[in-house]
GUKOLMI-791174 format. One line per field, with one value per residue (C-alpha): residue number from 1; residue in three letters; z, y, x. Coordinates in steps of 0.02 Angstrom, whole numbers, plus 50000, padded with zeros to 5 digits. Layout:
BEGIN
i (NUM:...) $
aa (ALA:...) $
Z (Z:...) $
Y (Y:...) $
X (X:...) $
END
This chain:
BEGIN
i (1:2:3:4:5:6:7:8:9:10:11:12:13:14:15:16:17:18:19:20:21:22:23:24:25:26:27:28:29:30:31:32:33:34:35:36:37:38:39:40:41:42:43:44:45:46:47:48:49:50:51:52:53:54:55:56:57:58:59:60:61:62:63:64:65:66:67:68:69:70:71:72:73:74:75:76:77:78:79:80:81:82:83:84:85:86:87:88:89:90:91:92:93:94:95:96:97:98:99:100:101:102:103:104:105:106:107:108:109:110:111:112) $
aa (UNK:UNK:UNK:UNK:UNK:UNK:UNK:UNK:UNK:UNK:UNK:UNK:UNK:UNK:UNK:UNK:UNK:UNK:UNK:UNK:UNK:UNK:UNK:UNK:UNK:UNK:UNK:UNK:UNK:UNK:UNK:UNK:UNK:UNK:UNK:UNK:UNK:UNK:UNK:UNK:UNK:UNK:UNK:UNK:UNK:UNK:UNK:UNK:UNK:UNK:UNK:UNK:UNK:UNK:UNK:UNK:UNK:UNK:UNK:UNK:UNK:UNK:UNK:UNK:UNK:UNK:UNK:UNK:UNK:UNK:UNK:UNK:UNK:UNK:UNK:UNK:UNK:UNK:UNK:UNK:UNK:UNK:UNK:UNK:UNK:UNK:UNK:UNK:UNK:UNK:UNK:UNK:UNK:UNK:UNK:UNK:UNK:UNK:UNK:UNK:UNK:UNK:UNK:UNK:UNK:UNK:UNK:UNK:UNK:UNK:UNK:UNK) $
Z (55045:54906:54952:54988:54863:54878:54793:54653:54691:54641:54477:54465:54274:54219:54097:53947:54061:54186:54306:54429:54346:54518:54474:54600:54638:54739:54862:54864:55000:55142:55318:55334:55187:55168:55085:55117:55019:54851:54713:54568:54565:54610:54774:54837:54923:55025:54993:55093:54969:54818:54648:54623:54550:54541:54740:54750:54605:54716:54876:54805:54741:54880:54977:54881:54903:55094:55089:54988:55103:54945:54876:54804:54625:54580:54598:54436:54389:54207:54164:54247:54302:54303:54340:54484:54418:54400:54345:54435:54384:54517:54473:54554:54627:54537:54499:54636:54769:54736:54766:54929:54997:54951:55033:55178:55218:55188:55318:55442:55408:55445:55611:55673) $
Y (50893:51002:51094:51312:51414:51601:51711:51794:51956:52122:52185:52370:52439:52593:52703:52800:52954:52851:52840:52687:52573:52471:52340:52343:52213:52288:52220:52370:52385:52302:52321:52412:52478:52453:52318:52157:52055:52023:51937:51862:51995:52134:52233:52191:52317:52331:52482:52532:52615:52551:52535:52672:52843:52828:52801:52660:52732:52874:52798:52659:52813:52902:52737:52688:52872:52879:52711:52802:52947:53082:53182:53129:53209:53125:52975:52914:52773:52750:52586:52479:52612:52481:52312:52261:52241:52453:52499:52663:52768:52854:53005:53074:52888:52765:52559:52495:52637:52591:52423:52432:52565:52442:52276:52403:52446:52253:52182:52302:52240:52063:52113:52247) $
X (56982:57039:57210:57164:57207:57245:57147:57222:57335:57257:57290:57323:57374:57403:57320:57403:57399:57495:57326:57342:57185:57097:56983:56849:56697:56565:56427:56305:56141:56297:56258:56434:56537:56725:56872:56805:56951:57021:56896:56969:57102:57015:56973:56805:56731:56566:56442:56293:56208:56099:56153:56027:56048:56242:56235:56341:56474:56483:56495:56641:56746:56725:56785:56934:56981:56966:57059:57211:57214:57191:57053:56895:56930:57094:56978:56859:56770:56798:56722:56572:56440:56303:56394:56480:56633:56714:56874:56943:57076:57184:57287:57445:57485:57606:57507:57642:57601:57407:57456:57564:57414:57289:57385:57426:57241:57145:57295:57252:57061:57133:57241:57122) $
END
């Protein structure tokens, strides 16, 4: 049996404006939306809604904004609008507080 290996840490940049850049990878039409995990060092995250219509962009920055307890507009999705793979840029919070948020809420998800 091949030994486990973790799955690679999430990788949070910043932007020339100094906006925390998340890498996201998103499940839309989920039976429950939320963090499910890291993929391949970014935050995978579980949407309800269809990738229809800008549903599912909206619904994962409205997500990653609930999960970093501040307001939907310092939240934007700058890169990805019709893959799964996004890139989101969050103002007003520093790459490392994004990160210790982020590792915060999926251990809860883990423990809870």
């Amino acid at each position: 049996m091949p030994p486990m290996t973790r799955p690679a840490p999430l990788k949070i940049g910043e932007d020339a404006a100094g906006r925390a850049l998340v890498p996201l990878h998103v499940h839309p039409r989920s039976r429950r939306a939320g963090p499910t995990g890291l993929h391949g060092g970014s935050l995978k995250l579980h949407l309800k809604n269809p990738p229809t219509g800008g549903r599912a962009n909206a619904e994962a920055v409205q997500l990653l904004a609930e999960l970093l307890g501040i307001p939907r507009n310092r939240v934007e999705l700058v890169r990805g609008f019709r893959s799964r793979d996004k890139l989101v840029a969050v103002a007003g919070l520093s790459a490392e507080e994004v990160g210790k948020i982020l590792a915060a809420r999926l251990d809860e998800g883990k423990n809870g």
